[in-house]
N, CA and C of each residue as an Amber inpcrd file, in Angstrom:
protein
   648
  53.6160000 -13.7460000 -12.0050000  54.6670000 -12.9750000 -11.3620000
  54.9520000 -13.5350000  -9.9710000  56.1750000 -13.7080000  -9.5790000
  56.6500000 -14.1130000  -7.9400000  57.1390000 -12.9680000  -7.5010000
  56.9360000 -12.8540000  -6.3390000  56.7480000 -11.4280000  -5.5480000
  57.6620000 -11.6830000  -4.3270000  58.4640000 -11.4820000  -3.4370000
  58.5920000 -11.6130000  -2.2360000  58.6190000 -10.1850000  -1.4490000
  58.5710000 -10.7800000  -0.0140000  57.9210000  -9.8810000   1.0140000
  59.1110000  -9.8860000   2.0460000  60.0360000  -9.3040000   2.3690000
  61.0360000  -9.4680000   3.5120000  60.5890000  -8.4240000   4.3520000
  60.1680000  -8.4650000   5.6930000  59.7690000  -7.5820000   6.5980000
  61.3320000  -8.4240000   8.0110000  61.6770000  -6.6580000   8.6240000
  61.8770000  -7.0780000   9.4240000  61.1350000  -5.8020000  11.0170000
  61.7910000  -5.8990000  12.0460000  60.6940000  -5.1680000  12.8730000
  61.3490000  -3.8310000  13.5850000  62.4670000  -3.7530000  13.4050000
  63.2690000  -2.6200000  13.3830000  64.3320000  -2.0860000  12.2000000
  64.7820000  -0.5750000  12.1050000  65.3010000  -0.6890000  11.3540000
  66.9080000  -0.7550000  11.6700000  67.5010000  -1.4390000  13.1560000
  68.6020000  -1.9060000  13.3080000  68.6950000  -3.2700000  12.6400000
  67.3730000  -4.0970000  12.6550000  67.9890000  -5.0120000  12.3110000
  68.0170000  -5.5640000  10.9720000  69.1700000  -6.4900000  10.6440000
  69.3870000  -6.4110000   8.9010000  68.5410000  -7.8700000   8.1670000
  68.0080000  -7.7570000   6.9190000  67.2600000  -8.1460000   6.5120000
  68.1730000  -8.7950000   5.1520000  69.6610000  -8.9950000   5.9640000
  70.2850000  -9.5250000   4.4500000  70.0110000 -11.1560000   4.5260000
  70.0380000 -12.1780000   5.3690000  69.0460000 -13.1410000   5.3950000
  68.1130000 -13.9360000   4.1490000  67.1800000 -12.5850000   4.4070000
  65.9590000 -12.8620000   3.6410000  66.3930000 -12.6730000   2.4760000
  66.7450000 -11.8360000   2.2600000  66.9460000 -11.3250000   1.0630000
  68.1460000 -12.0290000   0.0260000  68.9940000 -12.7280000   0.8550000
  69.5980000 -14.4920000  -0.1240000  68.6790000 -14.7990000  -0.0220000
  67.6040000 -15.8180000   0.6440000  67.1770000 -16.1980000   0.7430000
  66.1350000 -16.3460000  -0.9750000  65.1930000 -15.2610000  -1.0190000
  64.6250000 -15.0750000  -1.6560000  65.0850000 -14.9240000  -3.2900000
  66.8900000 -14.3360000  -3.7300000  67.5800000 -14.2570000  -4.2900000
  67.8740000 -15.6910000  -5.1060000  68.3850000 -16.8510000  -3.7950000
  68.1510000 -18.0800000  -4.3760000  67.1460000 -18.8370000  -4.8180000
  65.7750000 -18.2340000  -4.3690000  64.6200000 -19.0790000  -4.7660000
  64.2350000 -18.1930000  -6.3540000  65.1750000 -17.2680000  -6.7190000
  64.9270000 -16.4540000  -7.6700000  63.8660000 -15.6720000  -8.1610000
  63.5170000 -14.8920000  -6.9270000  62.5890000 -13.3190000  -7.5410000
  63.4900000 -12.6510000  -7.4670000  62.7130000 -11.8350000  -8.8270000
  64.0150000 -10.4030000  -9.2130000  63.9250000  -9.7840000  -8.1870000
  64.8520000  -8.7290000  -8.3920000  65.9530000  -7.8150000  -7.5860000
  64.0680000  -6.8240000  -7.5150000  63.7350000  -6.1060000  -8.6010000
  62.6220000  -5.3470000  -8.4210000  61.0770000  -5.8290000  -8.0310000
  60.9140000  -7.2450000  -7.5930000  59.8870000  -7.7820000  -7.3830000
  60.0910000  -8.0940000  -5.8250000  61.2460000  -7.8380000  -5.1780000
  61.0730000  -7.6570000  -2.9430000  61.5510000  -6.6740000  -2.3950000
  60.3860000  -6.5630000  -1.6000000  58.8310000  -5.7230000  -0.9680000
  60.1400000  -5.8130000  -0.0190000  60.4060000  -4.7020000   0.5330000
  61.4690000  -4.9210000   2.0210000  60.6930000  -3.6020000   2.9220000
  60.6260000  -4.2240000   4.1990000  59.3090000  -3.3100000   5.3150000
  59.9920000  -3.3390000   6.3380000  60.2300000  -2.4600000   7.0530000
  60.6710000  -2.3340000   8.6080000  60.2510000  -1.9270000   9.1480000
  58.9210000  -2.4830000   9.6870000  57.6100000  -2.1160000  10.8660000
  57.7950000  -4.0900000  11.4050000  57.0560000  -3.6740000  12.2240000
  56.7060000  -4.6350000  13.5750000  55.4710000  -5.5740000  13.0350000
  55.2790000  -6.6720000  13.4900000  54.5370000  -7.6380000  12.7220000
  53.1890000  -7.5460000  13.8680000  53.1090000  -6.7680000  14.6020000
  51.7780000  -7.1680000  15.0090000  50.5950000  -7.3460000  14.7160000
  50.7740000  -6.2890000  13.6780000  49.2730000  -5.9300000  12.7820000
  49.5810000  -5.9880000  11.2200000  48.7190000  -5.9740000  10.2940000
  48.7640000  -5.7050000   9.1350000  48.7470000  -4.4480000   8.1410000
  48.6610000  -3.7730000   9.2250000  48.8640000  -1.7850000   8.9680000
  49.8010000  -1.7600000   8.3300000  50.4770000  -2.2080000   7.2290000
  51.9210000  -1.6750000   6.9650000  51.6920000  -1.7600000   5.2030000
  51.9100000  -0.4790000   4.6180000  51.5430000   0.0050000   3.3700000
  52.0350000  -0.7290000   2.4310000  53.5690000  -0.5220000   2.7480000
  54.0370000  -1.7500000   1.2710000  53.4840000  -3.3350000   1.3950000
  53.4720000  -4.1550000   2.7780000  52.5650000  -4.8290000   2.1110000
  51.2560000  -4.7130000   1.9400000  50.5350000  -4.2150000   1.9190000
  49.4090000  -3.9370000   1.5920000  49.2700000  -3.2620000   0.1840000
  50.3070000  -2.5950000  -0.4610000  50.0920000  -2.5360000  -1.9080000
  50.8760000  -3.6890000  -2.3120000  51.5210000  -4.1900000  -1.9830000
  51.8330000  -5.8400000  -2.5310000  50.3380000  -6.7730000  -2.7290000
  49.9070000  -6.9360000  -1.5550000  48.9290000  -7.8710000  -1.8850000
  47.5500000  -7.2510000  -3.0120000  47.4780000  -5.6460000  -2.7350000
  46.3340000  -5.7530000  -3.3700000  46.8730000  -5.6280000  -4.8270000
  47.6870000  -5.1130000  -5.2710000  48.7780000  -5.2890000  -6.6610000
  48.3250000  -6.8010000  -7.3210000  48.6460000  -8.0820000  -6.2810000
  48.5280000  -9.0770000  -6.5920000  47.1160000  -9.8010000  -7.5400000
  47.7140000 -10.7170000  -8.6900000  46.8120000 -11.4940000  -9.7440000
  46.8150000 -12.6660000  -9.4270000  45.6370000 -12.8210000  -9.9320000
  45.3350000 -14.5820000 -10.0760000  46.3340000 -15.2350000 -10.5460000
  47.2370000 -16.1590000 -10.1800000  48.1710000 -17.2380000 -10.5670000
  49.8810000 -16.1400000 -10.0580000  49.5910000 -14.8050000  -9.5690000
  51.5950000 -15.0880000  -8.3670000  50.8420000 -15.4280000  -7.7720000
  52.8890000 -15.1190000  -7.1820000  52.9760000 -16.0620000  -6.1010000
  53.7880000 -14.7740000  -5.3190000  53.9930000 -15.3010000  -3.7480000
  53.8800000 -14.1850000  -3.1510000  55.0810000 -15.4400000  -1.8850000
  56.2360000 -15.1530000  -2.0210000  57.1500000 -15.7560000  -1.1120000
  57.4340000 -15.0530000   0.1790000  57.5500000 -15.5460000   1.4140000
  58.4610000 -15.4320000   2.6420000  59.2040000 -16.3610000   2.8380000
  60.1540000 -15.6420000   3.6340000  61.6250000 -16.6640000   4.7460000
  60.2810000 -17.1880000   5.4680000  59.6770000 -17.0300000   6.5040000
  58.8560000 -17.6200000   7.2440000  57.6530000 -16.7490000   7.7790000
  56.9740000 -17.7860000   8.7530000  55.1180000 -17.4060000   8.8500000
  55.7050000 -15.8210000   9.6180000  56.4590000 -16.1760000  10.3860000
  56.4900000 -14.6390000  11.2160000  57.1130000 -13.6870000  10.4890000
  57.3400000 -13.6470000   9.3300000  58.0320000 -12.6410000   8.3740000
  56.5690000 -11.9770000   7.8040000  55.6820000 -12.7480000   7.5810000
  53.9120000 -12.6170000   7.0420000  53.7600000 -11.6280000   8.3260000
  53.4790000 -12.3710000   9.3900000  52.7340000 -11.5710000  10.6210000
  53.1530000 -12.4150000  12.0980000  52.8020000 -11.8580000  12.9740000
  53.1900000 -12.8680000  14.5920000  51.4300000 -12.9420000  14.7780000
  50.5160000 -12.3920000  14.7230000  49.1640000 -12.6040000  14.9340000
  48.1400000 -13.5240000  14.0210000  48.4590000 -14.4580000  14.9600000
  47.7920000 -15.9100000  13.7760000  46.2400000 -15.5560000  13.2670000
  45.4220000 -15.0140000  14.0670000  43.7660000 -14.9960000  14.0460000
  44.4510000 -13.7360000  12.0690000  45.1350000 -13.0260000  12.5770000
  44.6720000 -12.0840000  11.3640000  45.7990000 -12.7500000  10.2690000
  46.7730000 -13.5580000  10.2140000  47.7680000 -14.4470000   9.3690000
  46.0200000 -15.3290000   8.5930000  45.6190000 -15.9010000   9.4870000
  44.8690000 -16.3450000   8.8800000  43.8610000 -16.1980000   8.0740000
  43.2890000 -14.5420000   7.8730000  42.7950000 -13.4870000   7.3760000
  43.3540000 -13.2540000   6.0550000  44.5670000 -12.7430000   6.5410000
  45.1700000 -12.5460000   4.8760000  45.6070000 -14.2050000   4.3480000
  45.9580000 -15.0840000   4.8400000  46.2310000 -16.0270000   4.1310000
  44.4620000 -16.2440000   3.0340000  43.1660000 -16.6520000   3.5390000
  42.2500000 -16.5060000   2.7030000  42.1940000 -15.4350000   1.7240000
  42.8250000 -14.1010000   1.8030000  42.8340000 -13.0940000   1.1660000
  43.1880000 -13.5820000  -0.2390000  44.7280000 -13.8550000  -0.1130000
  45.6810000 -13.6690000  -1.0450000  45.3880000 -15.2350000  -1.7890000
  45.0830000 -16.0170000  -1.4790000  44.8060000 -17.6380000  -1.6470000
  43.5210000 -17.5660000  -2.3530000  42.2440000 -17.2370000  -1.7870000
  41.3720000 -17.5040000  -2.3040000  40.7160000 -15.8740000  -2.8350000
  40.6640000 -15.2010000  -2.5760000  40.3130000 -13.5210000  -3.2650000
  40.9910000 -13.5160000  -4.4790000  42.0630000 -12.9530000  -4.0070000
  43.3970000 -12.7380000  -4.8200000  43.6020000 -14.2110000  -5.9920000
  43.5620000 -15.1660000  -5.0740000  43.3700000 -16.5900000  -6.2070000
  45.6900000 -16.7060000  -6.3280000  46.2660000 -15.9620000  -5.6360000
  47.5260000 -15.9700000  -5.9870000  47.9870000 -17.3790000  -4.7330000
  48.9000000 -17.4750000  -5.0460000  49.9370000 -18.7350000  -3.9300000
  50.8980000 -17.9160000  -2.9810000  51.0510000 -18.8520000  -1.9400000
  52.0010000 -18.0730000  -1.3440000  52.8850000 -19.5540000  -0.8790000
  54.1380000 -19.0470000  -0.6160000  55.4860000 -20.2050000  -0.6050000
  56.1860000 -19.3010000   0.4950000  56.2210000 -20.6520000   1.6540000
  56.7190000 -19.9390000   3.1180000  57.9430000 -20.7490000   2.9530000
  58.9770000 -20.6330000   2.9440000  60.6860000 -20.7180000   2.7220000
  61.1130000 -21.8690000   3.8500000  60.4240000 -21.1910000   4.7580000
  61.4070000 -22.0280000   6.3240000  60.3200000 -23.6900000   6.9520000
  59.0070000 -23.5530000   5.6850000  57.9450000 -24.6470000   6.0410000
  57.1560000 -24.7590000   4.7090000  58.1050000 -25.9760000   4.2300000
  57.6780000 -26.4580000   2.3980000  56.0620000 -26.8420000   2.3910000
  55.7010000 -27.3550000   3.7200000  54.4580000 -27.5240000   3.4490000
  53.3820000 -26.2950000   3.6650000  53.9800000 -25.4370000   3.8160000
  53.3150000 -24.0620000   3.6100000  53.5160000 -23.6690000   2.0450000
  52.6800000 -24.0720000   1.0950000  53.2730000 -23.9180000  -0.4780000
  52.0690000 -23.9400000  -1.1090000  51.3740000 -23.1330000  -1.5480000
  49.6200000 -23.2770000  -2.4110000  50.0240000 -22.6220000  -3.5530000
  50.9670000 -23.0860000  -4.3710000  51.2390000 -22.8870000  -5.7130000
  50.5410000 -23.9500000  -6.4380000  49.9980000 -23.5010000  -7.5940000
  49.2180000 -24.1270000  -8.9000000  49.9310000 -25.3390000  -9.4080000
  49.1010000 -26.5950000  -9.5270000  50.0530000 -27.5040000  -9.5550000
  50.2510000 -28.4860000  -8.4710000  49.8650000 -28.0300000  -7.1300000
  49.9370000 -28.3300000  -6.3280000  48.4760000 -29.7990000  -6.4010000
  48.7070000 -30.7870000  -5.6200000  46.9800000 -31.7260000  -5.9490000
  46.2650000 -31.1210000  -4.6430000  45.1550000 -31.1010000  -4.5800000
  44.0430000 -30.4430000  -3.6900000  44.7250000 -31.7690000  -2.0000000
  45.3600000 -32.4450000  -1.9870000  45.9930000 -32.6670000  -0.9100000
  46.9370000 -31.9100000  -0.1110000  48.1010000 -31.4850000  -1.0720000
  48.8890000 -30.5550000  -0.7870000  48.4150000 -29.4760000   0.1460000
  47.2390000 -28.8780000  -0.7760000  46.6710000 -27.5260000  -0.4600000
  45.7020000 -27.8410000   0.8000000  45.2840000 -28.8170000   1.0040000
  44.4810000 -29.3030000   2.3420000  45.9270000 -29.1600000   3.2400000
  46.9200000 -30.2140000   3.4100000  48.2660000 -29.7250000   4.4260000
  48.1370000 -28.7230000   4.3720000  48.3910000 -28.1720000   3.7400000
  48.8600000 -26.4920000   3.9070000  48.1230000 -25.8030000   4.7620000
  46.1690000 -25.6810000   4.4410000  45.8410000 -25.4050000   5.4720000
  45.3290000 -25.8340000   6.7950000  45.6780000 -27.2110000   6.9890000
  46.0050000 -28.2320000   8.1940000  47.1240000 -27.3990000   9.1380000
  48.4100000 -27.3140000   8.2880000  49.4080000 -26.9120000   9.2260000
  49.2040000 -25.5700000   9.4350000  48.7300000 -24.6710000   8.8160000
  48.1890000 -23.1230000   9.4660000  47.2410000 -22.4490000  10.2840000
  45.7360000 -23.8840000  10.4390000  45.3510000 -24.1780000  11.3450000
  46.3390000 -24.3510000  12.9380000  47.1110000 -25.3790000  12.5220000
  47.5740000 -26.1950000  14.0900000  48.1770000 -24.9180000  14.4210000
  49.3650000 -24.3880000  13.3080000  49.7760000 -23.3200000  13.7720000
  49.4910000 -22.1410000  14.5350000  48.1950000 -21.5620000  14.3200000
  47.0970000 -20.5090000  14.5830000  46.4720000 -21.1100000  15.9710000
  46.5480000 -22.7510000  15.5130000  46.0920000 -22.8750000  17.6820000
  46.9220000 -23.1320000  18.2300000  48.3230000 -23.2670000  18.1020000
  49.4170000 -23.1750000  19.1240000  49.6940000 -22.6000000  19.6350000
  49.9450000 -20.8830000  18.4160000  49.5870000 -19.9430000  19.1130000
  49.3800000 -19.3050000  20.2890000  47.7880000 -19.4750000  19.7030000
  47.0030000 -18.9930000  20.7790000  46.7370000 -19.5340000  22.2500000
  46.9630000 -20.8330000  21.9520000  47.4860000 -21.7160000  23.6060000
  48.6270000 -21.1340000  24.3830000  49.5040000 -21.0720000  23.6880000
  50.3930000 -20.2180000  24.0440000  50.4760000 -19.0250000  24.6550000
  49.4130000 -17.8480000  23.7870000  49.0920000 -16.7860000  24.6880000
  48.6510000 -17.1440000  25.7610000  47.2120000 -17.8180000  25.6030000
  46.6210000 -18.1400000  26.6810000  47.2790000 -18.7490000  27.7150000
  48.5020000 -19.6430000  27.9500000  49.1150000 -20.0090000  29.0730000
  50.0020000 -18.9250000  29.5830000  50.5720000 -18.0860000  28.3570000
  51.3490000 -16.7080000  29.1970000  50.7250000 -16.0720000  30.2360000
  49.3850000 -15.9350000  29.6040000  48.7020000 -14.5760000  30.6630000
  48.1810000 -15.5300000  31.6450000  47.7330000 -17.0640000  31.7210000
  48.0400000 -17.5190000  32.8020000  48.8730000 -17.8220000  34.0880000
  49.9950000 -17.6540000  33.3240000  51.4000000 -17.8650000  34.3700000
  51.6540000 -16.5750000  34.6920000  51.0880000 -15.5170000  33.7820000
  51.6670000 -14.1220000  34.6140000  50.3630000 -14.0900000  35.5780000
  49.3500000 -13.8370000  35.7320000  48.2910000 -13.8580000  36.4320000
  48.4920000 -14.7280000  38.0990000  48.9670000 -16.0400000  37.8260000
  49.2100000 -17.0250000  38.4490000  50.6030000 -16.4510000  39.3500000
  51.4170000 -15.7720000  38.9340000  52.9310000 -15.5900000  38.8990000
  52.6490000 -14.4340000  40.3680000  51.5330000 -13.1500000  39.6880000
  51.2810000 -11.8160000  40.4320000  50.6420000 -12.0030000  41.5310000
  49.7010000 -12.9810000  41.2710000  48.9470000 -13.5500000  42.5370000
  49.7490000 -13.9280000  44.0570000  50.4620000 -15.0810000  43.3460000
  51.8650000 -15.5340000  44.3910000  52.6620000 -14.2910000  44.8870000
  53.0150000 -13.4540000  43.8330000  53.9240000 -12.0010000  44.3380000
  52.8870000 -11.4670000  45.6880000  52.1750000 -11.4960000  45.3670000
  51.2090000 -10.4780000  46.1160000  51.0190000 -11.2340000  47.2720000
  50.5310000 -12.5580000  47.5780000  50.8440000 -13.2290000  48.4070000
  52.1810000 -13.2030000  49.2560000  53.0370000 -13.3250000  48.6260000
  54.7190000 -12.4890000  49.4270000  54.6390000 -11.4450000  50.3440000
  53.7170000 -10.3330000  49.7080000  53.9830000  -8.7840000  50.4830000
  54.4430000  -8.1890000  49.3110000  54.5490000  -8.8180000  48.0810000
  55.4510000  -7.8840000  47.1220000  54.5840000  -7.1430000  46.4190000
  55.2320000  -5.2820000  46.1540000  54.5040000  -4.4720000  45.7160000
  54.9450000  -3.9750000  44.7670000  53.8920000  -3.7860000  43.2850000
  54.3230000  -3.8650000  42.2750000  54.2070000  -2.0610000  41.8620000
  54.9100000  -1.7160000  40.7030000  54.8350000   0.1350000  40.3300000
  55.9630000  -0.0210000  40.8480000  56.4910000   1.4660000  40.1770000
  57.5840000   2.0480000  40.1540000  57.9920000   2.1690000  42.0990000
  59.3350000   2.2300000  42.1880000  59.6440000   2.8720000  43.3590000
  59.6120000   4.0210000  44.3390000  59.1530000   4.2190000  44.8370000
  58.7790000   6.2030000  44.9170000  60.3010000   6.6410000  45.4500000
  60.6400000   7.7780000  44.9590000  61.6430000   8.2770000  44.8020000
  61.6880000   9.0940000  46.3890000  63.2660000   9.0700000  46.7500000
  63.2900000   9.7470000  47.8420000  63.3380000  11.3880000  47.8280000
  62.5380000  11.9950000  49.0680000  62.4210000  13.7270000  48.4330000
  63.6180000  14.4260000  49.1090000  63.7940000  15.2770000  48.4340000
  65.0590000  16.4570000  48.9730000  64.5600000  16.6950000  50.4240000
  65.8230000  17.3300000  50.8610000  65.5420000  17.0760000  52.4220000
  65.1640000  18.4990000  52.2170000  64.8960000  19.2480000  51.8100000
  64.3670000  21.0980000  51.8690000  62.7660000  20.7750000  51.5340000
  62.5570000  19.9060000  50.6530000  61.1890000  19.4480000  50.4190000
  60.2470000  19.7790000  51.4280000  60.1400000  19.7720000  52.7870000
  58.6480000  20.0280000  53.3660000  59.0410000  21.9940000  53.4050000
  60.0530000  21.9890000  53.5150000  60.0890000  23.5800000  53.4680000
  59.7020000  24.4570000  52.2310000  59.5520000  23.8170000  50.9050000
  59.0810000  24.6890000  49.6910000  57.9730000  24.0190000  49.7430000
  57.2470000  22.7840000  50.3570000  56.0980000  22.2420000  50.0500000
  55.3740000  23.2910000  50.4990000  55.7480000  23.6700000  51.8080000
  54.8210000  24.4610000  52.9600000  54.6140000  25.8180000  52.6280000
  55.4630000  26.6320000  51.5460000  55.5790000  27.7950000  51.2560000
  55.0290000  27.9180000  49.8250000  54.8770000  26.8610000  49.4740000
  54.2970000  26.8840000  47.7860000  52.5860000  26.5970000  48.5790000
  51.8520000  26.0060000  49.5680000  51.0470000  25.7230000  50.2320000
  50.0700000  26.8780000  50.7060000  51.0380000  27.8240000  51.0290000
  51.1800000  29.4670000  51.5710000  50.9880000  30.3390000  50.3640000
  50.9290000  29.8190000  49.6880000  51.3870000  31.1890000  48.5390000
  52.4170000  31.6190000  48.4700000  53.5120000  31.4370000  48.5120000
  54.8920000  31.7790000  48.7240000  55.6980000  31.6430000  47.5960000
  55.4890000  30.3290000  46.9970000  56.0990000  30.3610000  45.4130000
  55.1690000  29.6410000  45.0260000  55.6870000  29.5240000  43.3610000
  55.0050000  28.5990000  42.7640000  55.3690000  27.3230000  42.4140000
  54.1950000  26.2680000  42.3360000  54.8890000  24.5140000  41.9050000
  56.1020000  24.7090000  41.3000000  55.9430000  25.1700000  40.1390000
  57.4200000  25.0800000  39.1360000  58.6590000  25.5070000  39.7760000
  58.4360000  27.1140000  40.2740000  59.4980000  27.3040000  40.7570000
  60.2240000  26.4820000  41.9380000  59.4360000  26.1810000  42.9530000
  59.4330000  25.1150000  44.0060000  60.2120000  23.7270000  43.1110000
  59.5220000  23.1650000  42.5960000  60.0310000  21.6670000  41.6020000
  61.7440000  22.0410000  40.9590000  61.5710000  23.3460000  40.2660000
  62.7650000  23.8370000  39.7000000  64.0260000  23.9500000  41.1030000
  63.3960000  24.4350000  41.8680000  64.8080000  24.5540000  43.2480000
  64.7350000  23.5750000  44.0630000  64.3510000  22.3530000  43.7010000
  64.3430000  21.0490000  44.2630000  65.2270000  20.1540000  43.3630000
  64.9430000  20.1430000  41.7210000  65.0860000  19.3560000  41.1110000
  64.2390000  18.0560000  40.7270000  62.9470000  18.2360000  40.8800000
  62.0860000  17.4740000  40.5510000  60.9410000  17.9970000  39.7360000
  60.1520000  17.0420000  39.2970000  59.0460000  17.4810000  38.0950000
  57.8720000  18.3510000  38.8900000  57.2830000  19.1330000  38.6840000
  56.6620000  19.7470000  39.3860000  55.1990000  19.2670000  40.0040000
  54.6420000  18.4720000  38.9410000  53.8250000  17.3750000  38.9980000
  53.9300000  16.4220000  40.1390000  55.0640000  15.8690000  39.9950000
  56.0170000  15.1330000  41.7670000  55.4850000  16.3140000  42.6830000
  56.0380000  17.4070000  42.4450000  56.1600000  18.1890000  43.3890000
  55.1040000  18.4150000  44.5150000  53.4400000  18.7390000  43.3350000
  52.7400000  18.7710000  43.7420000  51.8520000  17.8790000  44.6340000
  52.0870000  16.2420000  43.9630000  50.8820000  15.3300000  44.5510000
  52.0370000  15.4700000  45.4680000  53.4040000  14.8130000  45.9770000
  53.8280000  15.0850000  47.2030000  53.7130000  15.6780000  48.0540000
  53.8470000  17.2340000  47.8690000  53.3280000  17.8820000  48.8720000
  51.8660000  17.5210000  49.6270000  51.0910000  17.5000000  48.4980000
  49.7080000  17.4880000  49.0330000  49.3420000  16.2120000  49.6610000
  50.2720000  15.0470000  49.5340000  50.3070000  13.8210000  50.6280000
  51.1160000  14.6480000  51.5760000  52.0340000  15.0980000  52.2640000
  52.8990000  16.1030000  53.0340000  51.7860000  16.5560000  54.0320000
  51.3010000  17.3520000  53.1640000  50.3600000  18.3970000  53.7530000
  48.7380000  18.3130000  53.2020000  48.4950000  17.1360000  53.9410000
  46.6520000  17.0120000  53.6830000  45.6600000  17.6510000  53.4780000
  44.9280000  18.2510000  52.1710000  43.7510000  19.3650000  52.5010000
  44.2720000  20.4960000  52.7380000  45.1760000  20.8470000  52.2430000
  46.1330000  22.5680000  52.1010000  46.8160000  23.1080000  53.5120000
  46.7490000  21.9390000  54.5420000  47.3420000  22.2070000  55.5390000
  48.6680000  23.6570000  55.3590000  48.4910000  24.5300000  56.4200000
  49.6480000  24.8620000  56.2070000  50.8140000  24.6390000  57.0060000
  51.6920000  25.1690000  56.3230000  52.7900000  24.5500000  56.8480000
  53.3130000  24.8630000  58.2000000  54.0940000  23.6470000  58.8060000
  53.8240000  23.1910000  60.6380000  55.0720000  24.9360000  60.6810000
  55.3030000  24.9680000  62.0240000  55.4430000  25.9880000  62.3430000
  57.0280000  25.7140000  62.4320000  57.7820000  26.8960000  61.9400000
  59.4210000  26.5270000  62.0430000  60.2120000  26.9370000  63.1360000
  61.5980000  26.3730000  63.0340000  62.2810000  26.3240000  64.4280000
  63.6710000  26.8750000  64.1050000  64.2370000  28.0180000  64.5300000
  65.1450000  28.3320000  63.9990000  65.3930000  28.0830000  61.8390000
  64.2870000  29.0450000  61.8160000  64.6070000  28.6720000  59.9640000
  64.1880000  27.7930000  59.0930000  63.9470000  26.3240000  59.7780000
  63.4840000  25.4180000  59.2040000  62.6040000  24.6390000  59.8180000
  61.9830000  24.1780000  58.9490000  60.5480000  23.8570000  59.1250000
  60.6940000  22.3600000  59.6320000  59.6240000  22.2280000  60.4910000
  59.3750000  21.4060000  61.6490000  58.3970000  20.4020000  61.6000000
  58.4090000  19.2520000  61.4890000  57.5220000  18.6740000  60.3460000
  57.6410000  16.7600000  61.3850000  56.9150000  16.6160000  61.9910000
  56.5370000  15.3090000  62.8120000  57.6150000  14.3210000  62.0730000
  57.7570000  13.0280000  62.7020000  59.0310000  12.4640000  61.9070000
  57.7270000  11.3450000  60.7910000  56.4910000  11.2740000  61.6780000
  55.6360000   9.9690000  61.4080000  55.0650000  10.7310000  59.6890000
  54.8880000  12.0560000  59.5960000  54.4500000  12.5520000  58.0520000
  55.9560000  13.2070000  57.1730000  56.8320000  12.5220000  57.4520000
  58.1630000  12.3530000  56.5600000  58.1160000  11.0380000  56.3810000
């Protein structure tokens, strides 16, 4: 039996592609597996009752290696799976020498796993130079003066006046956050940078509260 597998990683995007694809290499209409999960992992049910479904002598087609998986260490996992467990072939569309169909001479099948090797350490060089250059990248930022996290948001100008009265017992976070317009959570660690250790609130001047310019 030939089987194919069309995964794509959202379900905006369309999987008509593969699916000629696989059409022309001729598996039936009821023999492809179509998945719209994310290739990071191998968590994903339909293929996973595909492969374990799978007999000695299918074959088990993709458009390409990243249609299988993007994580080479575990690509290379199920490739022994389905190859040597399973005893089935698999035929990668977009790389002929990815092909361990029966028939094949024990050369073939050596390429094959030659090029899934190199593949699996390109990879991973690859990661490994990303998180170098970002590492390398943050270092330099930081060297700048540049500071990384979100922006802190500017507070309502009534802000030290419900800080100081929610401080007091006067209202509560929510309600305070609610007649500000901010999360109350905000509300709170702000204030309590505002007003250090439950300080209460500075003393007001005509109505409104009076508050140093250096703790604004």
């Amino acid at each position: 039996m030939t089987y194919a597998y069309v995964r794509v990683s959202t379900r905006d995007q369309n999987e008509a592609r593969q699916l000629a694809a696989m059409r022309e290499f001729g598996v039936a209409e009821d023999r492809i597996i179509v998945e719209k999960l994310s290739g990071k992992d191998f968590n994903r049910p339909r293929y996973r009752r595909l492969v374990g479904g799978l007999r000695p002598g299918d074959v088990l087609v993709v458009k390409s290696i990243d249609r299988l998986g993007r994580n080479y260490d575990e690509i290379l996992e199920q490739w022994a799976l389905i190859t040597k467990e399973r005893a089935a072939a698999i035929v990668v569309l977009d790389m002929p020498l990815l092909d361990t169909r029966q028939g094949r001479d024990l050369t073939g099948t050596l390429i094959a796993d030659i090029v899934l090797q190199l593949l699996s350490y390109v990879a991973q060089t690859e990661r490994e130079n990303i998180r170098q250059r970002q590492a390398e990248g943050i270092a330099a930022a930081k060297e700048r003066g540049v500071r990384f996290g979100r922006e802190r948001s500017e507070l309502p100008q009534d802000f030290p006046m419900y800080a100081g009265l929610w401080l007091d017992g006067g209202i509560s976070s929510r309600a305070a956050a609610q007649e500000l317009g901010i999360c109350y959570r905000t509300f709170q660690r702000r204030a309590k940078e505002l007003f250090p250790a439950g300080a209460k609130c500075p003393e007001t001047k005509g109505g409104e509260p009076h508050v140093p310019p250096e703790e604004l």
